[in-house]
C-alpha positions in Angstrom: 10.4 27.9 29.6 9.8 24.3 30.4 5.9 22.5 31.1 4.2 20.0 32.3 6.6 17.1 32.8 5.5 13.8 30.9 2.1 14.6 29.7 3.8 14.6 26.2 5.8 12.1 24.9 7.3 10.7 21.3 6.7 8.0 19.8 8.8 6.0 17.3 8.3 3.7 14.5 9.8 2.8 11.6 8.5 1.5 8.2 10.2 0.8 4.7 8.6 2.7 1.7 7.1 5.6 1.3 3.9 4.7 1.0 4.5 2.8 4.2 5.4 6.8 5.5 2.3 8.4 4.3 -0.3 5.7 5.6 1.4 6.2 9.0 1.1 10.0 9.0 -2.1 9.9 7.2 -3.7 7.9 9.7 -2.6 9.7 12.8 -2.9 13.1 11.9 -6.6 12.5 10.3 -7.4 11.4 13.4 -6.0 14.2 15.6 -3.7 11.7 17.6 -0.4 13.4 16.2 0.6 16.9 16.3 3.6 16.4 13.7 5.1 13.2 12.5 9.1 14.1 11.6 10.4 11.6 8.9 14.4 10.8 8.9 15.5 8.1 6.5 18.0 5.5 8.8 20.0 2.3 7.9 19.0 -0.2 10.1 20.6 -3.6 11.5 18.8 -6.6 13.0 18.5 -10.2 13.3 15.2 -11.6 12.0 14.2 -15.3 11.6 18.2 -16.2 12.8 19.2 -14.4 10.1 21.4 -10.8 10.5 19.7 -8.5 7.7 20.6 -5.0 7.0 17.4 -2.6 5.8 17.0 0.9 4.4 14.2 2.7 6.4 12.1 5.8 7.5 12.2 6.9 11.4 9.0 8.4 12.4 8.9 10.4 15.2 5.6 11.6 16.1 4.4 14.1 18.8 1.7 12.7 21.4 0.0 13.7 24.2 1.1 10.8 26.6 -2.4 9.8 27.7 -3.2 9.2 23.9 -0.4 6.1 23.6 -3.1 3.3 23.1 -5.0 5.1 20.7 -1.7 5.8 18.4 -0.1 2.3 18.5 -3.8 0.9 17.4 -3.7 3.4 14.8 -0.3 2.4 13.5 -1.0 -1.3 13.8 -3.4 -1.0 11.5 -1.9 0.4 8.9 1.6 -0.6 9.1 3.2 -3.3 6.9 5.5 -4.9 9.4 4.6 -8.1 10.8 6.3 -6.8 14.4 6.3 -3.2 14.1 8.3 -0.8 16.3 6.3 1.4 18.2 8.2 2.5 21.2 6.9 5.5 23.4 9.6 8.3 25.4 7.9 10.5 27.5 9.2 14.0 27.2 10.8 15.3 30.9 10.7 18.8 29.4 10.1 21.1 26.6 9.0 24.6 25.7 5.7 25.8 26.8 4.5 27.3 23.7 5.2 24.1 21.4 3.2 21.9 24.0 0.5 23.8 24.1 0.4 24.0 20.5 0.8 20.0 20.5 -1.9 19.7 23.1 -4.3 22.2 21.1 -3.4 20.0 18.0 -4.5 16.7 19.0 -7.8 15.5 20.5 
């Protein structure tokens, strides 16, 4: 059964360590601003300062309530590594009831 269109969303960032990984989740979910943080480890390809650079990263893909967005990227600013981190936000069109009412009772 689907709910309440957009009022959730995912958000995505990426960092490369581990320790990187666990500041990240520590920080959100401390701070009630995550539901659940899924790590995936990702190759990724870019061009920084002119230059094409190949990386080995983590993909973090944390569960939000929409409204909270500010709040997380703040909170992943200031603890992430990366000079020009990735935080990009997808709101979620629709999911199962009982998950996003267990993510909204989650977070603050």
């Amino acid at each position: 059964m689907a709910a309440r269109a957009r009022e959730f969303s995912i958000v995505y960032t990426t960092v490369d360590s581990r320790e990187g990984v666990e500041r990240i989740i520590a920080c959100v979910l401390d701070r009630k601003l995550a539901a659940c943080v899924q790590v995936s480890e990702a190759q990724s390809h870019y061009v920084w300062d002119g230059e094409r650079r190949r990386t080995q990263e983590f993909v973090l893909a944390l569960k939000i309530k929409s409204a909270d967005y500010a709040d997380v990227a703040v909170a992943i600013c200031e603890v992430h590594p990366y000079e020009s981190p990735e935080i990009v936000r997808v709101e979620i069109a629709e999911g199962d009831a009982r998950y996003l009412d267990w993510v909204r009772e989650t977070t603050r």
